[in-house]
C-alpha positions in Angstrom: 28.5 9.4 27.8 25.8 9.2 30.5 22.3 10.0 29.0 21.5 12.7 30.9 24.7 14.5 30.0 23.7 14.1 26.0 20.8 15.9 26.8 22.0 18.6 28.6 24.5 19.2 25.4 21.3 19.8 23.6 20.0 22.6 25.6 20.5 26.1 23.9 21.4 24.3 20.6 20.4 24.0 17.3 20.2 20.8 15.0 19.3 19.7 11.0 18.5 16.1 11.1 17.8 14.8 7.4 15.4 12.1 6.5 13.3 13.6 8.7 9.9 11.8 8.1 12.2 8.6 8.1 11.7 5.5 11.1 14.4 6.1 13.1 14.6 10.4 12.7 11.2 10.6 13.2 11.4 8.6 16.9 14.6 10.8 17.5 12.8 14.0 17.0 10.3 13.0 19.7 12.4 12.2 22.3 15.0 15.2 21.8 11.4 17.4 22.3 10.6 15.0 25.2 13.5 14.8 26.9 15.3 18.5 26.2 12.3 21.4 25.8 15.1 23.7 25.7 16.6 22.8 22.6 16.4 26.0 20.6 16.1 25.0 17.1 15.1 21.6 15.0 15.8 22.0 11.3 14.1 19.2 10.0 15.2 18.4 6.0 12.2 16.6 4.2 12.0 15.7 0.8 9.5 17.9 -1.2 8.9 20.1 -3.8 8.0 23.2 -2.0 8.1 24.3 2.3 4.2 23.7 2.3 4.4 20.2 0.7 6.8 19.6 3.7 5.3 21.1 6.5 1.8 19.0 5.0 4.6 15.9 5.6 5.5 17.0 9.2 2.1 17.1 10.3 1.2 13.9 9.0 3.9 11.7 8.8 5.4 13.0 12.2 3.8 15.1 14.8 0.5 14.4 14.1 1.6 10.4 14.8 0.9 7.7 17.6 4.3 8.6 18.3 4.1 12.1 19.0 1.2 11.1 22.0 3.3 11.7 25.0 4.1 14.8 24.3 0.5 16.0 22.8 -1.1 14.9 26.9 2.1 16.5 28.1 1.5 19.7 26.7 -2.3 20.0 25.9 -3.2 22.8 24.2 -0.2 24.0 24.1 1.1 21.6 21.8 1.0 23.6 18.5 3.0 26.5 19.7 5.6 24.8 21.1 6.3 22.8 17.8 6.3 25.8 15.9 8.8 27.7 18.5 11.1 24.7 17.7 10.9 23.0 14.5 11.7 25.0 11.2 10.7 22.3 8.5 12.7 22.7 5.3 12.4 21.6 2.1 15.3 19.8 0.5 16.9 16.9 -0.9 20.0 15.1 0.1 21.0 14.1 -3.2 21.9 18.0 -4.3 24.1 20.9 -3.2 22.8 22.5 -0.7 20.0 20.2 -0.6 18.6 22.1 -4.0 17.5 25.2 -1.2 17.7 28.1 -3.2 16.7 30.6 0.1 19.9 32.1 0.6 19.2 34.2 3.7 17.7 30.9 5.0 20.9 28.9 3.8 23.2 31.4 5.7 20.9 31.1 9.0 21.6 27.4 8.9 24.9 27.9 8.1 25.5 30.6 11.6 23.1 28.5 13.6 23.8 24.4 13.6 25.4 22.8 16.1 25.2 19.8 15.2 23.9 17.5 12.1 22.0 14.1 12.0 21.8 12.4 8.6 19.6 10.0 8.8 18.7 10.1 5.2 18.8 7.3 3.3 16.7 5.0 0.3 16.3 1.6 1.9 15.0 -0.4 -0.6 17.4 -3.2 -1.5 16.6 -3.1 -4.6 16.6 0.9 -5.5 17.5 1.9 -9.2 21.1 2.4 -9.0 20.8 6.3 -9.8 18.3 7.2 -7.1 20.6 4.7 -4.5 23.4 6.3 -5.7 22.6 10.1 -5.7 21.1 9.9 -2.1 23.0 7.1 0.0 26.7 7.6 -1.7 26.4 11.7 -3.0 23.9 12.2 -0.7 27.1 11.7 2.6 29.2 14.0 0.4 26.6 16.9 0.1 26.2 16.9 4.0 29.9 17.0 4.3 30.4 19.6 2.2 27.4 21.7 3.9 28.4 20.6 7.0 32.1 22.4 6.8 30.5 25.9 5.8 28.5 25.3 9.2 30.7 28.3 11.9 29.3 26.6 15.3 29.2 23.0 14.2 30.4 20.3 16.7 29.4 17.2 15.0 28.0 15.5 12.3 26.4 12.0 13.5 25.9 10.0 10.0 23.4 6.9 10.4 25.1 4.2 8.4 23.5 0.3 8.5 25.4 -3.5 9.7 24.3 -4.3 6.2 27.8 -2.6 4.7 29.9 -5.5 6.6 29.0 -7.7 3.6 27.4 -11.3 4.5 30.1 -12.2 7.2 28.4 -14.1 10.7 29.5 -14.1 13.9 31.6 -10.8 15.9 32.9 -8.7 13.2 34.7 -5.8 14.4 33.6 -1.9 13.3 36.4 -0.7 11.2 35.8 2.4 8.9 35.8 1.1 5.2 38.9 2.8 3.1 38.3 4.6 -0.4 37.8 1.9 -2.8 37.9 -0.8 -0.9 35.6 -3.8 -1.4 34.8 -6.9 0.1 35.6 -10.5 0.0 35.1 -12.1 -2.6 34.4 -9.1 -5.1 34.9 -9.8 -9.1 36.5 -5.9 -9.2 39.3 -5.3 -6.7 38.8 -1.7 -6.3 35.2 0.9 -6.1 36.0 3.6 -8.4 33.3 6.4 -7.6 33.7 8.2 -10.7 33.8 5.0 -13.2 30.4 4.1 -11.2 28.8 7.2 -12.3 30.6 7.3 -15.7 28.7 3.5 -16.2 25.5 4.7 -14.3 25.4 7.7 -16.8 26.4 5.6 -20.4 23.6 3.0 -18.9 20.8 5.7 -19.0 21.8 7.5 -21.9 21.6 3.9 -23.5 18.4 3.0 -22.3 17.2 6.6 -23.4 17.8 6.3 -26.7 15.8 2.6 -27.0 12.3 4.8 -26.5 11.8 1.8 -23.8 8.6 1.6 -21.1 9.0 3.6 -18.4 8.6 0.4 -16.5 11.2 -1.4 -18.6 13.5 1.1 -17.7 13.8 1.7 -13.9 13.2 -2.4 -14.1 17.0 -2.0 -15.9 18.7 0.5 -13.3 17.6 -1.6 -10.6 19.2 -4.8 -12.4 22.3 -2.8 -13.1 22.6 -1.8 -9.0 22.4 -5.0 -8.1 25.0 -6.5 -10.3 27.5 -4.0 -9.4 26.4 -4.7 -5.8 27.3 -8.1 -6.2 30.4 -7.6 -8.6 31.9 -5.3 -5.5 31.1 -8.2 -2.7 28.0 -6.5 -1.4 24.3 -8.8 -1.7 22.3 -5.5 -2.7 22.2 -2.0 -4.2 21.4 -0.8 -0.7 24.1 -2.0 1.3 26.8 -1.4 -2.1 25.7 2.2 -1.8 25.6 2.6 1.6 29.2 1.9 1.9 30.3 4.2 -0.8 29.0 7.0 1.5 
C-alpha cells in the first residue's frame, strides 16, 4: 500500500499504540501527527503508576523531545493545544488485563472508539528476569488480543515482533508465523509448553523466596533461569525466547 493511502486510512480514526515512550512508538507517534493532523484520537499506553506519572513521561520522554521539533516550528504556539486535542495518555501496563486500568467509563470509550491497535510494547533487554520477559513480551501479546476482540470498530491490530525470534540462522530466511509450541533447531525440549513455563517460573520464585536471599541475588537467578530456558528451547536469549512465545 502506497504511503499516502496509509495515511489517509488514518484520518477520522482513533488508535492505542502501547510502549508508547518506547524507540520505535515514540518516532511513530510523530509522524502519524506530522503526516495525518486529522487523526482524531492517539491513546497512548505508558507504563506508570498513576495518569499524572504518565502524562510527566509524555512530556518528557516524547513530545517535549528533539524528535517532536518539526512539528513544534510547524505549529508555534499552537503546539500545546493541538497535542492535547489528540493524544489521551493512559496509564497501563501490558503485562495485566486490561492493562490494570480500573476506569471503567474510560475502558468502554476505548473499547467504542479504536480503530486500530499498535503494540509496540516490549522489555528488550536480553538478559530480562524471566518473569518480567515473560509477563510483558509472551502474556503481554495475549492481553492485547484479548482487549483487542472487545474493541466494536477495530480493523487491525499491528503487533511489532523482532528478526531476533528466527533463532541464529544467516543468510535469507523466509517469514513464516511460528506454530504453538514449536521451537527451533537444535532445542534440548522438542516442544514450548506455556503453562509448564509459568508453572517452573512460579516453583523458581517461590524457591528463591523462601531462601531469605539478596534482592540482588535473586533477580541475578530469574535472569539465569530465562536464559537457560532460552537456550534449552533453541533461542540465544530471554528476549528473543520470549518474544516468540507471543
Amino acid at each position: 500500500m502506497e504511503a499516502n493511502k496509509i495515511v489517509e486510512k488514518f484520518e477520522g480514526k482513533t488508535i492505542l499504540i502501547t510502549g508508547a515512550t518506547g524507540f520505535l512508538a515514540k518516532i511513530l507517534v510523530e509522524k502519524i501527527l506530522r503526516v495525518q493532523p486529522n487523526i482524531k484520537t492517539l491513546f497512548l499506553l505508558i507504563r506508570s503508576p498513576n495518569v499524572g506519572s504518565a502524562e510527566q513521561r509524555l512530556r518528557q520522554e516524547i513530545v517535549d523531545t528533539e524528535l517532536f521539533r518539526v512539528l513544534r516550528d510547524k505549529l508555534g504556539e499552537n503546539i500545546t493545544s493541538f497535542l492535547s486535542s489528540k493524544i489521551i495518555p493512559i496509564s497501563g501496563d501490558v503485562s495485566k488485563e486490561k492493562f490494570g486500568i480500573g476506569d471503567a467509563e474510560l475502558i468502554d470509550k476505548m473499547y467504542g472508539e479504536i480503530d486500530f491497535i499498535i503494540n509496540s510494547a516490549a522489555t528488550t533487554r536480553f538478559d530480562e528476569r524471566y518473569d518480567d520477559a515473560m509477563d510483558i513480551n509472551a502474556y503481554g501479546a495475549m492481553h492485547i488480543l484479548n482487549f483487542a476482540k472487545k474493541c466494536t470498530k477495530l480493523k487491525l491490530i499491528l503487533h511489532v515482533s523482532t528478526a531476533y525470534v528466527g533463532e541464529t540462522r544467516s543468510g535469507v530466511i523466509l517469514e513464516k508465523p511460528l506454530e504453538m509450541g514449536e521451537t527451533m533447531e537444535g532445542s534440548k525440549i522438542s516442544y514450548l509448553d506455556l503453562e509448564a513455563e509459568k508453572k517452573l517460573l512460579l516453583e523458581t520464585k517461590t524457591r528463591l523466596h523462601s531462601q531469605n536471599i539478596p534482592k540482588h541475588d535473586f533477580i541475578s537467578a530469574l535472569r539465569a533461569l530465562g536464559i537457560q530456558r532460552a537456550i534449552l528451547h533453541g533461542w540465544p536469549n530471554t528476549y528473543a525466547f520470549t518474544k516468540a512465545m507471543g
